[in-house]
Every structure is written in C-alpha cells, then in structure tokens.
FISEMAR-635946 format. One record per residue (C-alpha): x, y, z. Coordinates in nm, 2 decimals, m for minus. Layout:
pt px=X py=Y pz=Z;
...
This chain:
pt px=8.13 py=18.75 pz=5.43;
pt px=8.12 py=18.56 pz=5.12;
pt px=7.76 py=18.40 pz=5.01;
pt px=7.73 py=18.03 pz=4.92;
pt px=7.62 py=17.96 pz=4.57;
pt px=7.52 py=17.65 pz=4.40;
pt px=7.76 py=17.53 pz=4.18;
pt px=7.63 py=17.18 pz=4.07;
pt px=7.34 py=16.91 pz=4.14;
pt px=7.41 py=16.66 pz=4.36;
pt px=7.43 py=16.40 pz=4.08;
pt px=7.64 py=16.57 pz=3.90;
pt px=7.89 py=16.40 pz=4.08;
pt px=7.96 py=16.06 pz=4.09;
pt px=8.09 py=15.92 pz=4.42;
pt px=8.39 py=15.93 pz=4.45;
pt px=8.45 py=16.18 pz=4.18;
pt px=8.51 py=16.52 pz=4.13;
pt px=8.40 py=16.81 pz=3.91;
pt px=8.56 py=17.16 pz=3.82;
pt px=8.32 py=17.48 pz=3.87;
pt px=8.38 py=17.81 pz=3.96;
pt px=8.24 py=18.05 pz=4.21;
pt px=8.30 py=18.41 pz=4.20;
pt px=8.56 py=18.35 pz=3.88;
pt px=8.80 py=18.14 pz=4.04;
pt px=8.81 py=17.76 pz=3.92;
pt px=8.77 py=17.51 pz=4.23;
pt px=8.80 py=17.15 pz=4.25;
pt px=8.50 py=16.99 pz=4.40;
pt px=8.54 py=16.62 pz=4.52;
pt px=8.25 py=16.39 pz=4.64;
pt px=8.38 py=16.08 pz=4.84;
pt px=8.20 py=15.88 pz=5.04;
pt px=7.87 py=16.07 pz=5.07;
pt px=8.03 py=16.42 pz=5.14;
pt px=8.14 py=16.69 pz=4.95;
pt px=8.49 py=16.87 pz=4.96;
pt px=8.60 py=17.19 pz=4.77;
pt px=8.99 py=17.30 pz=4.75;
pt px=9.15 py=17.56 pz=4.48;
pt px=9.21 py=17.37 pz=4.16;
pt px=9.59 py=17.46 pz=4.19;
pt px=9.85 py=17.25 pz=4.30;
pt px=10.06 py=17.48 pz=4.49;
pt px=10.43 py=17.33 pz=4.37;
pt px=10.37 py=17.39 pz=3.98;
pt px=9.99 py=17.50 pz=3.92;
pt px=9.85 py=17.12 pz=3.82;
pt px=9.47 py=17.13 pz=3.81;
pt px=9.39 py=16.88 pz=4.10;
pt px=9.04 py=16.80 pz=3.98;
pt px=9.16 py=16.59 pz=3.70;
pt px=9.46 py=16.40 pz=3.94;
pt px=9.41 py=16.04 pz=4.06;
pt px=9.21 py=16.05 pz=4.37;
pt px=9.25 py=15.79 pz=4.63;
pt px=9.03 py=15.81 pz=4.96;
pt px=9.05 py=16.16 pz=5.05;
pt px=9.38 py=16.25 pz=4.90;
pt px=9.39 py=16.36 pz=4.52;
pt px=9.77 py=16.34 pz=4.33;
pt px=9.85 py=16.65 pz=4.14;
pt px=9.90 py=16.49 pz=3.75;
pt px=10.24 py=16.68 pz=3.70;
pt px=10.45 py=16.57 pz=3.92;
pt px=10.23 py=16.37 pz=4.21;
pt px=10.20 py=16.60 pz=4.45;
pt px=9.91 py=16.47 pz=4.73;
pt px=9.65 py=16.72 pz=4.89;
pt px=9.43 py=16.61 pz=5.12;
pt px=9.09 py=16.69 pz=5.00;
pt px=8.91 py=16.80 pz=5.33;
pt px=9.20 py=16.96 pz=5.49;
pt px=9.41 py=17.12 pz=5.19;
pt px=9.73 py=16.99 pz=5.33;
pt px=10.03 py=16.91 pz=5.12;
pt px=10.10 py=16.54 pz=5.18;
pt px=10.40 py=16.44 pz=4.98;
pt px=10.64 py=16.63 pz=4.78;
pt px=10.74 py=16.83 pz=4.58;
pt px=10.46 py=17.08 pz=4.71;
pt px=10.51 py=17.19 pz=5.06;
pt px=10.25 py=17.42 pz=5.10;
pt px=9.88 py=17.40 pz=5.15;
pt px=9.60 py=17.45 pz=4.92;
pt px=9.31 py=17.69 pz=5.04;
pt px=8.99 py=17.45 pz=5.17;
pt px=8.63 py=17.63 pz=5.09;
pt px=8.27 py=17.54 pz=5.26;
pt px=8.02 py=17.33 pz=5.10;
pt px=7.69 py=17.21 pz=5.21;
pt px=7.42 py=17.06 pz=5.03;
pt px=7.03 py=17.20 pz=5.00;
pt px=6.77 py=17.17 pz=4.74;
pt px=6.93 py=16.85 pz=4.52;
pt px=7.19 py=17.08 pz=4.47;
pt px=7.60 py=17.15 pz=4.60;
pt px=7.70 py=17.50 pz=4.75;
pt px=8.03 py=17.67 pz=4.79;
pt px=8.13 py=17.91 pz=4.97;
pt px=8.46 py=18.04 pz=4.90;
pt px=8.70 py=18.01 pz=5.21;
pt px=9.00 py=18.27 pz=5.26;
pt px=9.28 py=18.12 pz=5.44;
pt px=9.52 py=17.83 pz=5.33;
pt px=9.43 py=17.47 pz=5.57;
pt px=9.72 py=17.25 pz=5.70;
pt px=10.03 py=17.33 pz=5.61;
pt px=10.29 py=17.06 pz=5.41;
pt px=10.57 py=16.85 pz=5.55;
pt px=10.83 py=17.07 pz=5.79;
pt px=11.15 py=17.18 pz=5.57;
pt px=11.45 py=17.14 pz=5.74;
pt px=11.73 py=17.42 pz=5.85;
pt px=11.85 py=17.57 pz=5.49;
pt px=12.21 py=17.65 pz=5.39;
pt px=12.22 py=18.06 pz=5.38;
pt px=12.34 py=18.22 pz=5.07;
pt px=12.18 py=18.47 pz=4.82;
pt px=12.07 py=18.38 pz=4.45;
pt px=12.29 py=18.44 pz=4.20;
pt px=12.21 py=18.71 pz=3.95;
pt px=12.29 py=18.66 pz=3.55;
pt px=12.45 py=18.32 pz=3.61;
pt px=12.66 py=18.20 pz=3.28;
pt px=12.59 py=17.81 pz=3.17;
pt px=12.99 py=17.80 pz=3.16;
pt px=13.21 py=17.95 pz=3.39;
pt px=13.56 py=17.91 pz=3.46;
pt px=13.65 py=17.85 pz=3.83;
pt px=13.94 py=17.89 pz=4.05;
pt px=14.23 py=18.14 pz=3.93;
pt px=14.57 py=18.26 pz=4.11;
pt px=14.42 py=18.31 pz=4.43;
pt px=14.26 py=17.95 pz=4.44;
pt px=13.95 py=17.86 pz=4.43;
pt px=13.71 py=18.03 pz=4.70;
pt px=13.43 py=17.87 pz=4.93;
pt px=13.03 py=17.87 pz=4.76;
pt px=12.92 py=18.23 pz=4.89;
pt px=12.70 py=18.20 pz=5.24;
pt px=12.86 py=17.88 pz=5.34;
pt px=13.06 py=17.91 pz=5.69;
pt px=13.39 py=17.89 pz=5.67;
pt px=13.40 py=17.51 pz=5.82;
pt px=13.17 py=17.37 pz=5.57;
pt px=13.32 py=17.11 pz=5.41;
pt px=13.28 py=17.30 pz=5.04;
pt px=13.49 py=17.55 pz=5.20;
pt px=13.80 py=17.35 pz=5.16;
pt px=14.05 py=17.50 pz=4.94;
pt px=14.30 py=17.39 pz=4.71;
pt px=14.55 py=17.38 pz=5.03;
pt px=14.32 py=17.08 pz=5.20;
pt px=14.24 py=16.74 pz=5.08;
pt px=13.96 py=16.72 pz=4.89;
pt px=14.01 py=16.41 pz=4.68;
pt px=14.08 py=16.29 pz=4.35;
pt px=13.83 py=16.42 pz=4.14;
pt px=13.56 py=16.18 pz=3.99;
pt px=13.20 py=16.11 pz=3.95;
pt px=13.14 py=15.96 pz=4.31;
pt px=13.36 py=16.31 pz=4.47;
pt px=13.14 py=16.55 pz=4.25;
pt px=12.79 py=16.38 pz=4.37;
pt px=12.96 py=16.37 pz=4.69;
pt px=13.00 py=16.80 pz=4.65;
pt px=12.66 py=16.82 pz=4.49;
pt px=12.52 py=16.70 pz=4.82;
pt px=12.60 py=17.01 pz=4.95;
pt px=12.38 py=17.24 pz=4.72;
pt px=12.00 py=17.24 pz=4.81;
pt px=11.69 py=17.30 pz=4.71;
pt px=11.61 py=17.65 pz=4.85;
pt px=11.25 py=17.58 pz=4.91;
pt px=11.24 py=17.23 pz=4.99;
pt px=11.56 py=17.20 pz=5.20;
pt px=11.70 py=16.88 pz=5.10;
pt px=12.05 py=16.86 pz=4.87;
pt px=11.98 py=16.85 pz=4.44;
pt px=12.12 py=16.47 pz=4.47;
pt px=11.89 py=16.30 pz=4.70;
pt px=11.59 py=16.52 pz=4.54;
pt px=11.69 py=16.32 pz=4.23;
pt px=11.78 py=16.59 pz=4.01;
pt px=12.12 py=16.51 pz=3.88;
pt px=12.03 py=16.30 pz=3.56;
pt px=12.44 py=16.26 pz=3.46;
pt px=12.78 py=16.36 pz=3.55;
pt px=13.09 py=16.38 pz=3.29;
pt px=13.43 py=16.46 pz=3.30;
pt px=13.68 py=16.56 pz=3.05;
pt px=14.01 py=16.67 pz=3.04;
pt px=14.04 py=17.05 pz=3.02;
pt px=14.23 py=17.16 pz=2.76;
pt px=14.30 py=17.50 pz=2.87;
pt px=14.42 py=17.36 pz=3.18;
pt px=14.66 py=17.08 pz=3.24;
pt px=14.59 py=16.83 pz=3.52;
pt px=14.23 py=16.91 pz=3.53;
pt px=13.86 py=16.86 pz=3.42;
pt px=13.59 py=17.03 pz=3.25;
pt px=13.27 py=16.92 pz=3.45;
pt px=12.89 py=16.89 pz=3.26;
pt px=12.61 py=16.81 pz=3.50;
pt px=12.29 py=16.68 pz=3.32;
pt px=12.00 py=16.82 pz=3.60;
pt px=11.67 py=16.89 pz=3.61;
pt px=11.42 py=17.06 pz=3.81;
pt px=11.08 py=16.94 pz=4.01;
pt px=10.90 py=17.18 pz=3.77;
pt px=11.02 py=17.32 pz=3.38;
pt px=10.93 py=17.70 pz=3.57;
pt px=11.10 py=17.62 pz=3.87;
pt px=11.20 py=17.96 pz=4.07;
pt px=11.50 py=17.83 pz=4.23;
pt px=11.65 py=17.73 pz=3.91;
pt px=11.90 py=18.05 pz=3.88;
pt px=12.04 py=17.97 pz=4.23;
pt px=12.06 py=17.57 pz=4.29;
pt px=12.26 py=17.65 pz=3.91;
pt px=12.47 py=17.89 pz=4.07;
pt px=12.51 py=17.69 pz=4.39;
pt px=12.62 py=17.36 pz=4.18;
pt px=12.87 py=17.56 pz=4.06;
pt px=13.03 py=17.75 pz=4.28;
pt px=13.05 py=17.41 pz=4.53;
pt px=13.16 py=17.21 pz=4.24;
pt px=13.45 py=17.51 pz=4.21;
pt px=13.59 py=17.46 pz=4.52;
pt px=13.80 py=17.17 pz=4.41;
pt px=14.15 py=17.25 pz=4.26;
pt px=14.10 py=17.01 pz=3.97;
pt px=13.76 py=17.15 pz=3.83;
pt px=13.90 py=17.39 pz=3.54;
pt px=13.50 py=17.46 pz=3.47;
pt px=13.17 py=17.37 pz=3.53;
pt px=12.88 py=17.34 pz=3.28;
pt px=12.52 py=17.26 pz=3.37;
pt px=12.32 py=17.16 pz=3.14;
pt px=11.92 py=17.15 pz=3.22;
pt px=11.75 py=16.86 pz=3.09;
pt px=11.36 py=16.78 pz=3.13;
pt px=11.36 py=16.39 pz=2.96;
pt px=11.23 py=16.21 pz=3.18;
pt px=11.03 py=16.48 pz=3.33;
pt px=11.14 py=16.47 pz=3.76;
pt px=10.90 py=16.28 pz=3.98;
pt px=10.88 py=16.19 pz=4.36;
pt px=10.98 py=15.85 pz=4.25;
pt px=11.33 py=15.97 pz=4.16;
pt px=11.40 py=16.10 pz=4.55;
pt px=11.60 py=15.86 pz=4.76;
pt px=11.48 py=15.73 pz=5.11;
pt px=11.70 py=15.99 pz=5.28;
pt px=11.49 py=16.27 pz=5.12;
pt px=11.19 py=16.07 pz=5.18;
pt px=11.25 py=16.11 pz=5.58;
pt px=11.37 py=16.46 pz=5.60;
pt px=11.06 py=16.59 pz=5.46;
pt px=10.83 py=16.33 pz=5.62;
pt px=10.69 py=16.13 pz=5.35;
pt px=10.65 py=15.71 pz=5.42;
C-alpha cells in the first residue's frame, strides 16, 4: 500500500485555495476549503485542464477549458462536457504539515449518458464528399431501418433548408456523451448553395466545432453529419468545415441537453 508523504505546510494553503504538488511523480490538485483538505488528480477527465488553477466554488472546482465541475471530495464529474470521474487521494494532516497518500480507484462517476445510436467510426473520412448516386441515397450506416434518416429519396423528407438540415443533424450524436451535435451546441453555421454539378440541388457547408480541439470522436460525429445529411435527395454534397472561434462551452448547450445529462 502506498505511504503518505508530506506534500506542503499547512499554511501553505490559504483557505479556500488550492496548491499543485506531486507525490510519487504524478501532479495532484490539493484544495483546502473550509478547514479540511481535499486531493484529486490535476486532470480534468474531458480534455486534460489542470483543475488546481480552475475557479473553485464551495467544494466544486470548474475545469478552465471548457467548465467542466468536479467535486473536490468525491471526484465526481458534475456538469458537462466531462462525464467521468477524477481519481480522489487521502490526506490527513500531522506535524504543521499536509499528507497524501495516493488513492487508486476513480470516485463517483459523472451524469448517466443516455442509450447511444449504434454505428461504427468512419475511417479516412474526406472533408467533401459527394452523396447519393443512381441507386439513391442510402440510410447513415448502423441506423435501423425505421429511423427517420433512413428515409430515401422515394419518401418525404422535405424541402431542403436550414431549419430541415438542423432538423437531420439532430440525428447525429456525440458518441461519448449521447446527446445530438445540435443541442450540444456544436453547429456554429449552416449554408446552402446551388450545386453546380447537379441541377435541383444543394451543396451543404456545416461550420461545427468540437467540446475539445483533440476531441476523439471528431472522425465519426464528421462522418455521421454526413452520411445523415446524405440521405436527402436534394443534398448533391456535404462539406464540414471545423471551426474553433468561439472556442465550445457548456453555455452553448440548450436546456434539452441540459436534462438528458442531468445538469440544473
């Protein structure tokens, strides 16, 4: 079992506060808030954020990234966009002085996620890619066959504008949150433009963003968007273009997203 070892004198901490220091070569945040001590990995689990330096309020700190909220005593993921928990280490304090002892499981775990749509990521994803062909165009792959993106150019989809695209991004979600790319507040802009190659329809650009710039599910919420989006007969193409300016934050989520992951 791991040894506790003094990591900083009591005063060295002002109340609240907190202080980086490392024990055994990994960097931990250590918090002091209303006459006790807590200790949790400084890593926000959603992006990496160093939590020692994010705004602490009470016994939750917000990751200065993208806001992310742990509880300090607990290591729980409060709010988005990190859903999973922070490991938690002992401390105690002897001799004027603060101990840690490093802990080795994760604590609470984050808000629930809700049931996923299946699919696979894509692999080697173009930024342009024509859509639809002789045969029509074909359903998002993974996506039962009575989804409503697996209407095909024989059903009535609607005419094709901004509101019907947003409407079809809904459908696309973020593979480890579980809510769609629209209500996470990713979609930034939405154009259409008459295709040139192809009478009677459009050339869709999609200005999105992700929570983080090294966000993993990137590849496949690209390839998702675009294989919903060519499901209607008058998308000729889709384009979508990444875009971190204004850099994503919780703020931009609606209230629907709010509720399925459980934040008030």
């Amino acid at each position: 079992m791991a040894e506790f070892v003094r990591v900083a004198a009591v005063g060295d901490v002002p109340d609240p506060g907190s202080l980086v220091v490392e024990v055994d070569g990994e960097l931990l945040a250590l918090f002091h808030v209303e006459g006790t001590f807590h200790a949790i990995d400084d890593v926000c689990t959603h992006d990496g954020g160093p939590l020692a330096s994010g705004e602490l309020v009470g016994h939750k700190v917000a990751c200065p990234r993208h806001g992310a909220k742990f509880d300090i005593r607990t290591g729980a993921a409060l709010s988005m966009p990190a859903v999973r928990a922070t490991r938690t280490h002992d401390v105690k304090v002897a001799d004027g002085g603060v101990w840690i002892r490093l802990g080795r499981a994760q604590g609470v775990a984050g808000p629930a996620p809700q049931a996923a749509i299946p699919g696979p990521p894509p692999a080697g994803l173009p930024i342009t890619a024509p859509t639809g062909g002789a045969a029509g165009p074909r359903a998002p792959a993974g996506l039962p066959g009575d989804h409503p993106a697996a209407t095909t150019a024989g059903g009535d989809m609607g005419a094709l504008c901004e509101d019907r695209v947003r409407e079809l991004l809904r459908l696309v979600k973020d593979p480890e949150l579980f809510v769609n790319i629209v209500d996470l507040g990713l979609i930034y802009g939405v154009t259409l433009t008459p295709s040139g190659d192809a009478p009677g329809k459009q050339h869709v650009a999609i200005d999105m963003t992700m929570t983080s710039p090294a966000c993993p599910a990137g590849p496949q919420m690209i390839g998702d968007a675009k294989r919903t989006l060519g499901t209607h007969p008058e998308v000729a193409a889709v384009e979508v273009r990444i875009v971190m300016d204004p850099p994503w934050s919780p703020d931009r989520m609606t209230d629907d997203a709010r509720d399925q992951l459980g934040i008030f």
